[in-house]
Every structure is written in C-alpha cells, then in structure tokens.
C-alpha positions as CSV (number, residue, x, y, z in Angstrom):
1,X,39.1,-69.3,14.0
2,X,42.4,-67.4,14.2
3,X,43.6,-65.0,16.8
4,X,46.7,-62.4,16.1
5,X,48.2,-60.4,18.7
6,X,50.4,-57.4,18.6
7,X,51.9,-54.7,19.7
8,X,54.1,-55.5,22.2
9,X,57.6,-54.7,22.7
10,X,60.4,-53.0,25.3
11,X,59.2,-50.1,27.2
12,X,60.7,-48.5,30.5
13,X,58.9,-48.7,34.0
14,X,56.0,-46.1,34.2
15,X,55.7,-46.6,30.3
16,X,52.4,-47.3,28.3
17,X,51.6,-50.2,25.5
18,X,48.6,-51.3,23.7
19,X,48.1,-54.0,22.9
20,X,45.9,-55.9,20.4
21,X,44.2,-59.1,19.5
22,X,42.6,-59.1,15.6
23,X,40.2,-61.7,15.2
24,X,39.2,-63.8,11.8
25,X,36.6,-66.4,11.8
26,X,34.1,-65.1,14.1
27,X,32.5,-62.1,15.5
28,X,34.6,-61.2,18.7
29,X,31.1,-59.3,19.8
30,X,29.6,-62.8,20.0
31,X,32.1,-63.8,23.2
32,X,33.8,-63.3,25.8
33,X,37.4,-62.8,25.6
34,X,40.2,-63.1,27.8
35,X,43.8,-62.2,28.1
36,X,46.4,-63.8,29.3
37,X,50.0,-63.4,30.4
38,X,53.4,-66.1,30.9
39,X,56.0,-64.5,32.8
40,X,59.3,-66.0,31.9
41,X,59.9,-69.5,33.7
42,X,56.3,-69.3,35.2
43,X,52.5,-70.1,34.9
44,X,49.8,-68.9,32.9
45,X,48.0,-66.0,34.7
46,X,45.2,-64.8,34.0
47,X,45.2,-60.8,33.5
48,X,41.8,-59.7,32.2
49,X,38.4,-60.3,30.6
50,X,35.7,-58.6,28.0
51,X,32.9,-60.1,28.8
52,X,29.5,-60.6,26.1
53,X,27.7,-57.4,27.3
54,X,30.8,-55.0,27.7
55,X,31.9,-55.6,31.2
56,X,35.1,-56.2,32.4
57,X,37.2,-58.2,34.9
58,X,40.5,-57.7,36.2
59,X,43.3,-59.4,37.8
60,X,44.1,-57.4,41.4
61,X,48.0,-57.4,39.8
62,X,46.6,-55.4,36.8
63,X,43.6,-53.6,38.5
64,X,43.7,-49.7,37.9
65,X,46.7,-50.4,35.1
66,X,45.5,-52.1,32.6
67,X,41.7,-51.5,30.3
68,X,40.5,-54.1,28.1
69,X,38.5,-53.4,25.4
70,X,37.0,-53.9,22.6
71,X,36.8,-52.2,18.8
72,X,34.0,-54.5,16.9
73,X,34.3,-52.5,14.1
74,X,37.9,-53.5,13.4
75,X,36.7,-57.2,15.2
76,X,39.8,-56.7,17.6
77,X,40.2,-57.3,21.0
78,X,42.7,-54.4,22.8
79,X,44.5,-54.0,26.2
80,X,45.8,-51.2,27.3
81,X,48.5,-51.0,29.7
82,X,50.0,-48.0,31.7
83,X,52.4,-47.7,35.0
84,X,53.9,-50.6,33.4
85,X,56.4,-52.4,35.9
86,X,58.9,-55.3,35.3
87,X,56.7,-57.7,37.1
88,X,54.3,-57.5,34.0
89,X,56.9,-58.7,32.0
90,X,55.7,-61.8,30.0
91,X,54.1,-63.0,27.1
92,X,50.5,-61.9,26.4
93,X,48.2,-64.3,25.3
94,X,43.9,-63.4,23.6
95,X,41.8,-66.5,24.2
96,X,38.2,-67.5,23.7
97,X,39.7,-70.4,26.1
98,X,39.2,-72.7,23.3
99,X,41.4,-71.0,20.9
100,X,44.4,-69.0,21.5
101,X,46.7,-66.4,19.4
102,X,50.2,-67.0,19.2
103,X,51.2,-64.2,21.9
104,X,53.1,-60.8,22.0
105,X,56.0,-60.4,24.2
106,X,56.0,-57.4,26.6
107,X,59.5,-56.5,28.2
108,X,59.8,-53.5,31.1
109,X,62.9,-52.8,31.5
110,X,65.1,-49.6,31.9
C-alpha cells in the first residue's frame, strides 16, 4: 500500500492549491481517508476526512476553506484549499491511519 501526495507549493494569502493523494495497492473507495497537516515546530492536526459513503468531515480551522474529495477513477484522494492563510502553513499528510504518504509542503506567504 503506497500513498503519494502532491501539489503543494508557495502561494500568497487569499491564494488557492490542490492538492492530491494517488493511491496504489488498494481501492481508496474501499476506505476512509484522512488528511493531515504539521505546522512547522508543532503537532499533527487533523484537517479533514472522506469518509466510505462520500461524506466529509472538517476541522473548524479549515471549515468553509478547504473540500476533500475524491476521484476513484484516477484512485486519488484530493483537497482543495482556497482563502489560504499563513496559519495553514505545514506539511500535508493522506492517511488510511495505518499507512501514510510521504507529505507535501504547503507555504502561504507574501
């Protein structure tokens, strides 16, 4: 089971990424994924969930910013982020919980 994310990078405050988590090994439609995020010199927090079934959870910090989805087709987990401020600065991590990618980093900065 392998996880692979991407697509992060440096964007400005009020700027937009997506982010994405392909999957090889399994069938991301047959759980529930999560992401992630380690701000620098802090925790793991957890930002969002696709659950089996299609619905979603949030974390308040990321509620209204942030959709998490899912394209089966491409078996790859996505996360979308807009309004982006430099408190969500950090490393994003896709789990299963039992397996983890290797994480993207996601700047904000102007």
């Amino acid at each position: 089971l392998q996880l692979v994310e991407s697509g992060g990078g440096l964007v400005q405050p009020g700027g937009s990424l997506r982010l994405s988590c392909a999957a090889s090994g399994f069938s991301l439609i047959n759980y529930s994924m999560s992401w992630v995020r380690q701000a620098p010199g802090k925790g793991f927090e957890w930002v969002a969930d696709l659950n089996l079934g299609g619905s979603t959870s949030y974390a308040d910090s990321v509620k209204g910013r942030f959709i998490v989805s899912g394209d089966f087709a491409e078996n790859t987990l996505v996360l979308d982020l807009k309004s982006l401020i430099a408190e969500d600065t950090a490393v994003y991590y896709c789990t299963t919980w039992s397996n983890w990618g290797q994480g993207t980093q996601v700047t904000v900065s102007s």
